[in-house]
VOBA-1610 file (N, C-alpha, C; in pm, whole numbers, padded with zeros to 5 digits, always signed):
BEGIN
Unk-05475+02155-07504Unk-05616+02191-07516Unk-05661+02172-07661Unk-05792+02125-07629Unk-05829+02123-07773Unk-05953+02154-07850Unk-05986+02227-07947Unk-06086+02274-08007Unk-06151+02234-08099Unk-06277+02173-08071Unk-06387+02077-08165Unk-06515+02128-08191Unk-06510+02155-08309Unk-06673+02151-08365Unk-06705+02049-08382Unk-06872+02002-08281Unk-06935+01893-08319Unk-07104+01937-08367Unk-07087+01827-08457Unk-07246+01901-08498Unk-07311+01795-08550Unk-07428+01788-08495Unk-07532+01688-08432Unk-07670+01710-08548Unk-07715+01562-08543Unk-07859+01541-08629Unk-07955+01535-08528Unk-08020+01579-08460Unk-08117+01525-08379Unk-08028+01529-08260Unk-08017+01398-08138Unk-07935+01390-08082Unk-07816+01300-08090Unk-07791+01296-08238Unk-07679+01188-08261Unk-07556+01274-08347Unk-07440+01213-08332Unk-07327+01305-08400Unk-07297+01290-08513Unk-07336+01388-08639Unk-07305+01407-08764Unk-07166+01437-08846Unk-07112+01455-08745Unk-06964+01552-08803Unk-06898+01603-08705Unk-06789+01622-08673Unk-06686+01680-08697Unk-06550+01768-08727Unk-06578+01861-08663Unk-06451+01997-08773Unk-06375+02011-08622Unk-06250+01988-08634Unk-06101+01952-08535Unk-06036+02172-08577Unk-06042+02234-08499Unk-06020+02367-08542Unk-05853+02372-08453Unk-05736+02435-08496Unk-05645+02490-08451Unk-05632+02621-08402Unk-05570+02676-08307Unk-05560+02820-08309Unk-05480+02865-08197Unk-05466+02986-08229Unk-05324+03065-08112Unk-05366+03171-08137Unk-05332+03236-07965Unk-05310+03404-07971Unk-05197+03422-07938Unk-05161+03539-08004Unk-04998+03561-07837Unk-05009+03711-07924Unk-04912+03738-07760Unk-04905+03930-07756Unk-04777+03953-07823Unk-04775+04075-07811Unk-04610+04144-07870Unk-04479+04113-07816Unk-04454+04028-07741Unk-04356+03938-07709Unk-04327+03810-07802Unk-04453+03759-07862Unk-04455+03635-07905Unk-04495+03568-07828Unk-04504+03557-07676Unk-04569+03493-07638Unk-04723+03430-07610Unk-04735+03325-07611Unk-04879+03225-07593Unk-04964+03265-07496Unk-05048+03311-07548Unk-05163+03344-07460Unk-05225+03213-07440Unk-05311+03135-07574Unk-05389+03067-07589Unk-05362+02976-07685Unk-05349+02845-07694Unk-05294+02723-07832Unk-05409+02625-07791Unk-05506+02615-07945Unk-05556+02492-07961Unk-05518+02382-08035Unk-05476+02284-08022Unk-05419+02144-08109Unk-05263+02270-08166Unk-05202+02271-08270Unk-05064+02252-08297Unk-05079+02431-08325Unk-04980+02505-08285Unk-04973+02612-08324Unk-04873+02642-08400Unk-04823+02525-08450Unk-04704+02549-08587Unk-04759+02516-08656Unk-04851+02486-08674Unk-04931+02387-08791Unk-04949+02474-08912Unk-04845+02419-09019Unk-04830+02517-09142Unk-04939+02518-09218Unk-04985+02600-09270Unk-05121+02618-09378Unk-05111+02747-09458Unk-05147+02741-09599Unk-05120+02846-09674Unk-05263+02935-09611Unk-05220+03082-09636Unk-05255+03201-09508Unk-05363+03260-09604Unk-05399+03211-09765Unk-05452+03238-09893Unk-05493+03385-09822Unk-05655+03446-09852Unk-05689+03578-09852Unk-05669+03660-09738Unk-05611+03572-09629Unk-05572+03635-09494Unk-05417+03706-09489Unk-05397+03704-09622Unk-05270+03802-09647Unk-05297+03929-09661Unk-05417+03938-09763Unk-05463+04048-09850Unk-05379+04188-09742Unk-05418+04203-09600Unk-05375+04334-09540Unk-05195+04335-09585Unk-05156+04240-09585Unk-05033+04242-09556Unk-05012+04277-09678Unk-05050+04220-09802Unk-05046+04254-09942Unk-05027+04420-09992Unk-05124+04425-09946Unk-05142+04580-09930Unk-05073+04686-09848Unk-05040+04631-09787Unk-04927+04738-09684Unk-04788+04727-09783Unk-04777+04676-09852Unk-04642+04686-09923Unk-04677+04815-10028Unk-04804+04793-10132Unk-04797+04891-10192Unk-04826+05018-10101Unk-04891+05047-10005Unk-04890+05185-09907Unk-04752+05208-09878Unk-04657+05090-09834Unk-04504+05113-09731Unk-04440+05213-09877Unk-04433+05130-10015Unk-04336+05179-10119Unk-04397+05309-10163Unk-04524+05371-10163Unk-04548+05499-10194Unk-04666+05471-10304Unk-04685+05327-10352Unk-04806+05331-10479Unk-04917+05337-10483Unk-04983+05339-10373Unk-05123+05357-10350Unk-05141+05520-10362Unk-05042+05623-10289Unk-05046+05765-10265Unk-05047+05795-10413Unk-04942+05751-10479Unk-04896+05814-10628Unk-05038+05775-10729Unk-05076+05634-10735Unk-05215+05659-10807Unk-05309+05739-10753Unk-05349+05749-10645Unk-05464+05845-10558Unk-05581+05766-10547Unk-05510+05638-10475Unk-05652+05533-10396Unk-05653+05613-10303Unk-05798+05624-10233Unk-05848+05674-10129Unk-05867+05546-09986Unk-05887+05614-09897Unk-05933+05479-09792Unk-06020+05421-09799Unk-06127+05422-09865Unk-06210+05318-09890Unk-06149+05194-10045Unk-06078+05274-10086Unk-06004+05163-10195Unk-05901+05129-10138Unk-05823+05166-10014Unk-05757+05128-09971Unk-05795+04962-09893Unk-05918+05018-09821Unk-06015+04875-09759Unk-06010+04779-09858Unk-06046+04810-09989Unk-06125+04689-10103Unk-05949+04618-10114Unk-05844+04723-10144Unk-05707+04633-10145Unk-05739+04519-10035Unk-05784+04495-09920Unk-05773+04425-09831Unk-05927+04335-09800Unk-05987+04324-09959Unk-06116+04271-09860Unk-06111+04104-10023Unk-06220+04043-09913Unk-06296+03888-09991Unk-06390+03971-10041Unk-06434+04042-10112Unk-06601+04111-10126Unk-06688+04043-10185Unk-06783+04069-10148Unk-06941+04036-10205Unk-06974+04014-10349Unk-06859+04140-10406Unk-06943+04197-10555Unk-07056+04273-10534Unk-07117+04317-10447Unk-07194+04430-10453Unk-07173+04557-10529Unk-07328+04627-10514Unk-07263+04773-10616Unk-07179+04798-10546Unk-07142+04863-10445Unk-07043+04933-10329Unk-06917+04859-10402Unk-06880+04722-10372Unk-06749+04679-10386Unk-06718+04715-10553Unk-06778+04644-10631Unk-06771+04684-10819Unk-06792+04847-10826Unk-06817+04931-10717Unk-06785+05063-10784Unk-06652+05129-10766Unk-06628+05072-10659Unk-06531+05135-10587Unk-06361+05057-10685Unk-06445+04900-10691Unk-06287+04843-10777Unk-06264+04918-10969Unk-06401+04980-10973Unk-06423+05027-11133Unk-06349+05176-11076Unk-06377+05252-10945Unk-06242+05355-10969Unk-06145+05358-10959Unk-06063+05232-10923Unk-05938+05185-10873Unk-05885+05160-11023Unk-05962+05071-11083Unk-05976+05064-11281Unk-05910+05208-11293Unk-06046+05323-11336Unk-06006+05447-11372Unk-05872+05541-11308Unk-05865+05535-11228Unk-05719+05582-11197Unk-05593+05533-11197Unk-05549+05370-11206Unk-05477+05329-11271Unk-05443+05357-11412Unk-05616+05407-11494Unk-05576+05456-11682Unk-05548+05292-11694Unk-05588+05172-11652Unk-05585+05083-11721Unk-05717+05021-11752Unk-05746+04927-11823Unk-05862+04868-11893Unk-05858+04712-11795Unk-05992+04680-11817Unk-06004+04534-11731Unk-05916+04417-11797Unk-05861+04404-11929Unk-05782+04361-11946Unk-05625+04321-11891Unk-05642+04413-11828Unk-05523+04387-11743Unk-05505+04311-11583Unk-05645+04281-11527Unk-05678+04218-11437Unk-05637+04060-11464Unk-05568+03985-11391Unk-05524+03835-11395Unk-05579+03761-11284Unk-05678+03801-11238Unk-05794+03749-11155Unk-05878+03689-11189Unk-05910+03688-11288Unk-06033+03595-11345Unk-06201+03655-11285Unk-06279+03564-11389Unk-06420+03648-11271Unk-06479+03534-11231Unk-06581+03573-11137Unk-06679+03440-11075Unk-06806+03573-11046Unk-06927+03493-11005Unk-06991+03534-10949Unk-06995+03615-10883Unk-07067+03704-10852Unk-07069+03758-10675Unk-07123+03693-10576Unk-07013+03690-10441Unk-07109+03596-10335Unk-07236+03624-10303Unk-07279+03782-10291Unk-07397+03776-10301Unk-07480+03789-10396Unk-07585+03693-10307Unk-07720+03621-10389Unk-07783+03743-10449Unk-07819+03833-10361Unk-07890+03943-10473Unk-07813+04010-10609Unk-07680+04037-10563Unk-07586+04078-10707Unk-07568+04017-10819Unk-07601+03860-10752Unk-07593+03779-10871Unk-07724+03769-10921Unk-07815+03776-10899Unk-07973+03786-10984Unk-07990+03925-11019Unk-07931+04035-11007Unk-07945+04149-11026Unk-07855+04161-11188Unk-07733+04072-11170Unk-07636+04066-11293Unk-07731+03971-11414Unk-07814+03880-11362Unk-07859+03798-11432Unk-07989+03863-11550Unk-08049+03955-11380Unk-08171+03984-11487Unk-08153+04152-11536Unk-08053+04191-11532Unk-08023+04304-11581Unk-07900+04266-11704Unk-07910+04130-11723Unk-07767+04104-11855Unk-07643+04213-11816Unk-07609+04219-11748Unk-07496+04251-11685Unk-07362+04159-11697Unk-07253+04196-11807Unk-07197+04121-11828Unk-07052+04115-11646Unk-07017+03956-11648Unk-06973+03936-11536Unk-06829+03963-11567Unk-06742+04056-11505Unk-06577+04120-11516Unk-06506+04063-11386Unk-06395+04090-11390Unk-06297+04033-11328Unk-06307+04161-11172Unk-06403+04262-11206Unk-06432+04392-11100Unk-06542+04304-11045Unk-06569+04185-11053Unk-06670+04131-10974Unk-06585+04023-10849Unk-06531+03981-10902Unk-06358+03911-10825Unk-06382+03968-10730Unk-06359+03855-10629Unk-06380+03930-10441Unk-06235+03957-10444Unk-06139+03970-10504Unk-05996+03977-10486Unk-05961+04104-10593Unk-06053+04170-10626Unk-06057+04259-10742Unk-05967+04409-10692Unk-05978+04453-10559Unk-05904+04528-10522Unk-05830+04489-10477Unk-05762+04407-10415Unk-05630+04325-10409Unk-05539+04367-10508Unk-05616+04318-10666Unk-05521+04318-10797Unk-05527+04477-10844Unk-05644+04565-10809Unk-05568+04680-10834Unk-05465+04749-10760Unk-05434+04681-10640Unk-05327+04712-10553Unk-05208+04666-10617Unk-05203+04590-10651Unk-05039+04491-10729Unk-05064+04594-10846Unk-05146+04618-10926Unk-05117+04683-11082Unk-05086+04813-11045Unk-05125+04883-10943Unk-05097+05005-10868Unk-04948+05047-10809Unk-04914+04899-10765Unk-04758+04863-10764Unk-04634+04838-10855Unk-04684+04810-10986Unk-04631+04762-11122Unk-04630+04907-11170Unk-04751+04990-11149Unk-04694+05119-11224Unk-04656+05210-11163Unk-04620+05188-11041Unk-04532+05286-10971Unk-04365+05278-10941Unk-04375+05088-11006Unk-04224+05055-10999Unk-04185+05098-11118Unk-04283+05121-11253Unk-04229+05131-11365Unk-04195+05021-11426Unk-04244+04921-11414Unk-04256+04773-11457Unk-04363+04728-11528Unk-04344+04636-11655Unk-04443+04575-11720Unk-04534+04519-11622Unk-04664+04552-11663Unk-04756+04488-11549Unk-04797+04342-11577Unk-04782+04318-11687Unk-04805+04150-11736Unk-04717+04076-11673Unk-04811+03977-11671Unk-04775+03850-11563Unk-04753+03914-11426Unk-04827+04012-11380Unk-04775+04051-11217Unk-04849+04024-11099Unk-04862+03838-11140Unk-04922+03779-11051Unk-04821+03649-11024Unk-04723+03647-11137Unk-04626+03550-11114Unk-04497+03585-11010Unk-04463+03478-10948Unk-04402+03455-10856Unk-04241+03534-10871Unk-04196+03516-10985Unk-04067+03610-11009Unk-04106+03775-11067Unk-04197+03793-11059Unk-04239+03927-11085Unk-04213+04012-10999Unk-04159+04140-11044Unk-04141+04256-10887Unk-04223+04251-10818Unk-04384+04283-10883Unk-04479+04277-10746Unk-04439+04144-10659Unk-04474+04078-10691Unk-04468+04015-10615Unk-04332+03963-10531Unk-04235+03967-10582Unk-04122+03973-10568Unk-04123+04110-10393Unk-04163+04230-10452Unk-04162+04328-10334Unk-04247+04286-10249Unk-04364+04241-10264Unk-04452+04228-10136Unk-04385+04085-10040Unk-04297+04008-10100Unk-04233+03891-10068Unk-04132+03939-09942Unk-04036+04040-09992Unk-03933+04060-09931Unk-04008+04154-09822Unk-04107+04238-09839Unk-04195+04290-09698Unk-04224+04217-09606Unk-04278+04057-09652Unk-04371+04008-09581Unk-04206+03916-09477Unk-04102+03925-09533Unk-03989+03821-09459Unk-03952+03948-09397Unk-03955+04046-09391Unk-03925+04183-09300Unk-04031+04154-09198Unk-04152+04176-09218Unk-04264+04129-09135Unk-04243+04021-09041Unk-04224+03907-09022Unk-04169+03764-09030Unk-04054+03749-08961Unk-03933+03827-09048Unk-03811+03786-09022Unk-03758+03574-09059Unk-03834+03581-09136Unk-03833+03471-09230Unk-03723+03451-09352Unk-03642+03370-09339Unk-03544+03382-09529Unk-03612+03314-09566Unk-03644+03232-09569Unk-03767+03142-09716Unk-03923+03141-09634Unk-03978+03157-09770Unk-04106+03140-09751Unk-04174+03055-09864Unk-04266+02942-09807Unk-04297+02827-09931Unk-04395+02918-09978Unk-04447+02884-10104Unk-04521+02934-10176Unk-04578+02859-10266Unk-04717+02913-10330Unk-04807+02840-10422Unk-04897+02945-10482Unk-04995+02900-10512Unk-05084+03007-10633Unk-05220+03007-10594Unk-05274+03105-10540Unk-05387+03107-10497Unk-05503+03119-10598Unk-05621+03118-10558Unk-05742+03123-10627Unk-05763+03227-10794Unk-05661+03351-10722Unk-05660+03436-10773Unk-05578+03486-10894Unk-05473+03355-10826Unk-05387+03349-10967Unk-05243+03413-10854Unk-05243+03483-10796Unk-05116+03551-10738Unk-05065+03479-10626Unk-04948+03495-10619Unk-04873+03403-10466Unk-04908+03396-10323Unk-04918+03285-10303Unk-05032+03226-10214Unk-04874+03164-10111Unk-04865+03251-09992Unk-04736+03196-09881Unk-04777+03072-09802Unk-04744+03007-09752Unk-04728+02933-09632Unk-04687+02972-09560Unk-04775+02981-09449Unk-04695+03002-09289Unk-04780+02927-09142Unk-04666+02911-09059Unk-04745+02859-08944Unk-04861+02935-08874Unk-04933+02878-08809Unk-05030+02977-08746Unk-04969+03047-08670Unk-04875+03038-08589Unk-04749+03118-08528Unk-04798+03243-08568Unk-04686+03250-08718Unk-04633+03334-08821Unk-04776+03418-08869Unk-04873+03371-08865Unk-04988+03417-08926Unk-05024+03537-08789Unk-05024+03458-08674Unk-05058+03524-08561Unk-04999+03659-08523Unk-04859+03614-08556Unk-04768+03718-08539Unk-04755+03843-08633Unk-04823+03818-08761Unk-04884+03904-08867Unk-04957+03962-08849Unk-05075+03980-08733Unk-05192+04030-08754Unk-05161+04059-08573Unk-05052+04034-08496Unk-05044+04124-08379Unk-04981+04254-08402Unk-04880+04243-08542Unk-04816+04353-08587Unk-04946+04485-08621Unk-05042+04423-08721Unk-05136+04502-08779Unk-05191+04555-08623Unk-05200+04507-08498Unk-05251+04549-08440Unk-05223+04653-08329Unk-05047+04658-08332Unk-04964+04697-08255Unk-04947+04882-08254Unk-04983+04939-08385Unk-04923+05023-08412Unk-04825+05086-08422Unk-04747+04982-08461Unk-04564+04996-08484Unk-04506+05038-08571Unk-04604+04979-08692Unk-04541+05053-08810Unk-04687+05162-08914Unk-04648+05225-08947Unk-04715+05345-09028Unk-04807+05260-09151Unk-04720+05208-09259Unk-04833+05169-09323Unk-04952+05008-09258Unk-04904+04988-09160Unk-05032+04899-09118Unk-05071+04936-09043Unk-05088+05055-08977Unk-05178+05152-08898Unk-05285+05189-09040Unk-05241+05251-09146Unk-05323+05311-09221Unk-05411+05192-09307Unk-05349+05033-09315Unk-05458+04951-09404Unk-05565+04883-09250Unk-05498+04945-09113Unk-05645+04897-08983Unk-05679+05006-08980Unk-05667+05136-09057Unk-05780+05221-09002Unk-05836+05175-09102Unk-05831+05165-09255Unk-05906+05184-09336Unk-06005+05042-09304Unk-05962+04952-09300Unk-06086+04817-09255Unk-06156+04844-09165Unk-06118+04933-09012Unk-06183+04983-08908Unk-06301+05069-08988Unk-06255+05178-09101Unk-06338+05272-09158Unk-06445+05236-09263Unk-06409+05134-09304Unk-06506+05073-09392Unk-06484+04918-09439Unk-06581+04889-09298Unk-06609+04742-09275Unk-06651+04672-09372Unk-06755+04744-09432Unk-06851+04704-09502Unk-06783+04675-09691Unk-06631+04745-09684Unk-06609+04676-09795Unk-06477+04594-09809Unk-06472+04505-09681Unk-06408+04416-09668Unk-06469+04293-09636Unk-06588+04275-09657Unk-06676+04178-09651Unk-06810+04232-09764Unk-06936+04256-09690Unk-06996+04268-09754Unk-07150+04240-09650Unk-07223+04267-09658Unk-07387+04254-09649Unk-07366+04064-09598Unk-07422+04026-09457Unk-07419+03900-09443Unk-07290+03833-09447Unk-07193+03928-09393Unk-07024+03856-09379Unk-07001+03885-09242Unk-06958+03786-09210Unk-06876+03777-09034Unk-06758+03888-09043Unk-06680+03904-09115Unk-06559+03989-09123Unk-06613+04122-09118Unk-06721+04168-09158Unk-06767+04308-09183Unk-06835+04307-09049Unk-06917+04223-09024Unk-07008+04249-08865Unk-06891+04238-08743Unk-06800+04163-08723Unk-06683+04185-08692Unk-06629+04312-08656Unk-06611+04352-08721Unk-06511+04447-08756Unk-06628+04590-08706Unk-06726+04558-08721Unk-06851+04660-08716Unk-06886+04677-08494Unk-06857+04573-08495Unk-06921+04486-08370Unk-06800+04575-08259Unk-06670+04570-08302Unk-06541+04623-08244Unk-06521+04775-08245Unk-06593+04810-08317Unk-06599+04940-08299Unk-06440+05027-08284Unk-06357+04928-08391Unk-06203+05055-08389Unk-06094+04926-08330Unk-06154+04872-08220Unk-06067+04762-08122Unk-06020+04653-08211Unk-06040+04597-08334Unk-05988+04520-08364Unk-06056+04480-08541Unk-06004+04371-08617Unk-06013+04352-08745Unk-05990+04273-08738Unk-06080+04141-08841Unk-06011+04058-08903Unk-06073+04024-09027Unk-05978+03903-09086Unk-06000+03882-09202Unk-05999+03699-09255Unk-06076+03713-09316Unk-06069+03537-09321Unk-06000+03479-09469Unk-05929+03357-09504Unk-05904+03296-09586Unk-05943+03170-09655Unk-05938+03156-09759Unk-06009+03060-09789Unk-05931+02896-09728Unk-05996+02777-09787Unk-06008+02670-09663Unk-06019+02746-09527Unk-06072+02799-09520Unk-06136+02839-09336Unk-05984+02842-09242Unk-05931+02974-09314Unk-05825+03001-09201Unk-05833+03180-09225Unk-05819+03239-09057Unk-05900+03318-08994Unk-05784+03409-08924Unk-05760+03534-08985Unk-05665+03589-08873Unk-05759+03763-08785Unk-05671+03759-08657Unk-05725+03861-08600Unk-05662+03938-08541Unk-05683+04038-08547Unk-05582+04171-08487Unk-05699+04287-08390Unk-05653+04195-08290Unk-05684+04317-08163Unk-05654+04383-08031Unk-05663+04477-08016Unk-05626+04591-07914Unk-05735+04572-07808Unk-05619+04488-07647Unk-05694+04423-07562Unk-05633+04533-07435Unk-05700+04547-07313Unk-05649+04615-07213Unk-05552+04511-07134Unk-05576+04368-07134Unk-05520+04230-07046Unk-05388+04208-07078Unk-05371+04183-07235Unk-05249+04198-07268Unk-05207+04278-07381Unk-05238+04361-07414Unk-05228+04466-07528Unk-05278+04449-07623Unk-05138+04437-07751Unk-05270+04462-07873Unk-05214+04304-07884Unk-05274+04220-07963Unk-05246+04099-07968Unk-05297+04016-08133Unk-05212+03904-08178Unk-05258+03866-08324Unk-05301+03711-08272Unk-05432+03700-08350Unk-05498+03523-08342Unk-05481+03476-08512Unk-05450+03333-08512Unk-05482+03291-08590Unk-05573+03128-08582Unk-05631+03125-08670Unk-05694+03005-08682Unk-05743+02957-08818Unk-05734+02800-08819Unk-05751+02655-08913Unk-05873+02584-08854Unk-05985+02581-08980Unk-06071+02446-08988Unk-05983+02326-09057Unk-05929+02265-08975Unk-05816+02131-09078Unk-05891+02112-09145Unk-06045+02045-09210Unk-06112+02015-09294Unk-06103+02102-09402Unk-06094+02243-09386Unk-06118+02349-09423Unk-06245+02433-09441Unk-06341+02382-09393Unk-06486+02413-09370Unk-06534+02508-09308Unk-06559+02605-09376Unk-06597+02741-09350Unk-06686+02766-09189Unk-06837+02650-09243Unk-06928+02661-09141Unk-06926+02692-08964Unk-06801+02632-08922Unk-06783+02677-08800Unk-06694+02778-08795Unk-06634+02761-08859Unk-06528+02923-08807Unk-06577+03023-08742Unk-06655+03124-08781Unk-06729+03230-08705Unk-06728+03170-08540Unk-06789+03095-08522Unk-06830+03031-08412Unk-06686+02998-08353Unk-06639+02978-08392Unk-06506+02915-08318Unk-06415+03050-08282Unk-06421+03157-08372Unk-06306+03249-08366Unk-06349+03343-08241Unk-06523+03307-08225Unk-06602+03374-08099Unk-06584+03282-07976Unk-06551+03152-07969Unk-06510+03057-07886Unk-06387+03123-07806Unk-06265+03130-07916Unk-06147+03156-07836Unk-06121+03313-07800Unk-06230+03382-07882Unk-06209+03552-07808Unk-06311+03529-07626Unk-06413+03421-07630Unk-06470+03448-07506Unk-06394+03359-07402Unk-06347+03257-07454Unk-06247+03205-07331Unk-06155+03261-07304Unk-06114+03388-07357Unk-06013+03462-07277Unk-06082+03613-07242Unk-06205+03607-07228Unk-06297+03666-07198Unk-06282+03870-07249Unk-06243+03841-07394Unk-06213+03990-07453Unk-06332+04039-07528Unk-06394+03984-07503Unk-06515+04006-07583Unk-06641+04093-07480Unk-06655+04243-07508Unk-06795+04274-07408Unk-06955+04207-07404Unk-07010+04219-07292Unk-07186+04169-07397Unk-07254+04209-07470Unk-07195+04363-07494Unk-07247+04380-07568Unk-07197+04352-07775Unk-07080+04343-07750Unk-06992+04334-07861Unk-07052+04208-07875Unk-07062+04101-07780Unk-07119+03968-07808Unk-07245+03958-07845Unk-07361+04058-07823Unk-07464+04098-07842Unk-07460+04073-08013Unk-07435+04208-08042Unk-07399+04247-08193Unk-07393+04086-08262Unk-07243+03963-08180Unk-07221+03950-08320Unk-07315+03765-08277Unk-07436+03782-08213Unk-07521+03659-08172Unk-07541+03571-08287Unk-07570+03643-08402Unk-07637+03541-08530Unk-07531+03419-08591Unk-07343+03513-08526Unk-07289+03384-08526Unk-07254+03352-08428Unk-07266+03328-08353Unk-07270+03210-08216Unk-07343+03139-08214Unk-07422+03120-08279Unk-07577+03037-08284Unk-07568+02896-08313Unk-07580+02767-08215Unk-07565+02688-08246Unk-07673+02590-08284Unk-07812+02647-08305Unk-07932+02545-08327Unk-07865+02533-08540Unk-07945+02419-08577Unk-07922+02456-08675Unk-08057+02369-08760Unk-08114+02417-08868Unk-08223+02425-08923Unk-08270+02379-09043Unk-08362+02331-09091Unk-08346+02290-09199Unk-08463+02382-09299Unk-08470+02360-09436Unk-08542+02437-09523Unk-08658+02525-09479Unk-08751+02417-09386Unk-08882+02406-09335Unk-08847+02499-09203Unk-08718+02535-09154Unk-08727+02622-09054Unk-08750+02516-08922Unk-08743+02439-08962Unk-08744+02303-08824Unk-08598+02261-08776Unk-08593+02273-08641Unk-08468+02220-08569Unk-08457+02095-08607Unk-08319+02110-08679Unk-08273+01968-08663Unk-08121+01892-08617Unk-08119+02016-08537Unk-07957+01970-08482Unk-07889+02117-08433Unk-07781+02045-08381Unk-07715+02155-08312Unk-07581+02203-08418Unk-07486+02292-08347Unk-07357+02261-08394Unk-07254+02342-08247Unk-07209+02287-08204Unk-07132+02314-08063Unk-06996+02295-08063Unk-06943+02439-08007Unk-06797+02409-07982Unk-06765+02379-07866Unk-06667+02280-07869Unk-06615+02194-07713Unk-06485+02191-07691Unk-06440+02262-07572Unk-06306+02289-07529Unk-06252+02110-07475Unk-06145+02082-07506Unk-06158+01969-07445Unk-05977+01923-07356
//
């Protein structure tokens, strides 16, 4: 079977996006495979939960005194909104460390209003603006609970990372895992969509203690694992407790949810292009062909299913359609 975004000028075909994907339950077994379900791809921000369950499993999140909503930001892409930059500025203050110690780098905030708000308020731009900003107070949260220099604890032989490594092959049951350097500067795994799938049926299983506590906290506060105008937050909003997910950059998409058909179950999915634009649409494709999705949950999340698509002037000028084939 196979899963295609096509998306149309008028009535002629513009493009293109070839999407991969798998579900399977707590057996491991295949519910659902579009095009290759080994198909290796680095898992980039669709780790973040898993990231984070290492510092909850070893005790470092409790010992600094992150709360569950900083528990969420450990696990979110954020906006940069006030909400996300306040919450990563108390994650700052209770570490007792200075932004200097962040190896994240800064960018913008994705959102458009935060960023004209930074602009016309001279608001200088910090590394607490980093959609990965609570992520890294999770690793520095980890560095000072191991009692380890926190410099460089984004490199690959570093304890942090080093511990969240040997979690994630516990997770897995993996002896090597390839690796590279994500956006953020910190270790960026490879894994099959399998392996990805099978990551986020765990989060969904309630098997183990600390990834019960990083899906309640995304269940509890959606809103700062995305942000204002994010699929992951309306998602997650839309499910009402039943399920989470989280997306990565090049447009790979994992999901963890608690189904009555076959239990709790992990999806993953690849735009091979890596193109963001259909994903939403697609990850709503393969939850309704196995028909887990209510109407009304489908209700909620309409603005992405939407396949007209528009131009400046607000004039139709094409579609964008997913086709089972």
């Amino acid at each position: 079977m196979n899963l295609i975004c096509k998306v149309t000028r008028g009535n002629l075909l513009e493009s293109i996006h070839i999407v991969y994907a798998i579900v399977i339950d707590g057996d491991g077994k295949e519910i659902l495979k579009a095009g290759d379900g080994d198909y290796l791809t680095c898992i980039r921000s669709a780790f973040k939960p898993f990231q984070a369950a290492t510092s909850v499993k070893l005790g470092a999140i409790d010992a600094i005194g992150f709360t569950e909503d900083e528990l969420a930001l450990m696990c979110a892409s954020h906006s940069g909104e006030e909400i996300h930059v306040n919450a990563a500025k108390s994650m700052m203050q209770k570490l007792n460390f200075d932004i200097s110690y962040y190896e994240c780098g800064s960018h913008p905030p994705y959102n458009a209003l935060s960023r004209r708000r930074l602009i016309k308020e001279n608001i200088e731009l910090t590394p607490l603006h980093n959609n990965c900003s609570g992520k890294h107070a999770g690793m520095l949260a980890l560095a000072k609970f191991l009692n380890v220099d926190p410099k460089g604890y984004t490199a690959p032989e570093h304890p942090v990372q080093q511990a969240i490594l040997k979690n994630t092959k516990h997770y897995t049951g993996l002896v090597e895992i390839p690796i590279s350097i994500d956006g953020c500067s910190a270790v960026a795994p490879f894994f099959s969509l399998r392996t990805i799938a099978s990551l986020f049926q765990k989060l969904a299983d309630g098997s183990l203690e600390e990834l019960n506590r990083v899906y309640d906290a995304m269940v509890n506060h959606p809103v700062n694992i995305g942000g204002s105008d994010r699929f992951d937050t309306d998602f997650i909003k839309a499910l009402q407790g039943k399920g989470v997910t989280k997306i990565g950059g090049e447009a790979v998409r994992g999901v963890a949810l608690q189904t009555k058909q076959y239990g709790p179950i992990g999806i993953a999915l690849k735009v091979l292009d890596g193109g963001q634009r259909c994903l939403p649409q697609a990850t709503l494709a393969v939850l309704n062909k196995l028909e887990l999705l209510t109407d009304n949950e489908n209700k909620s999340l309409t603005r992405w299913s939407g396949e007209k698509r528009y131009n400046h002037r607000k004039i139709h000028i094409g579609d964008r359609r997913i086709i089972w084939e």
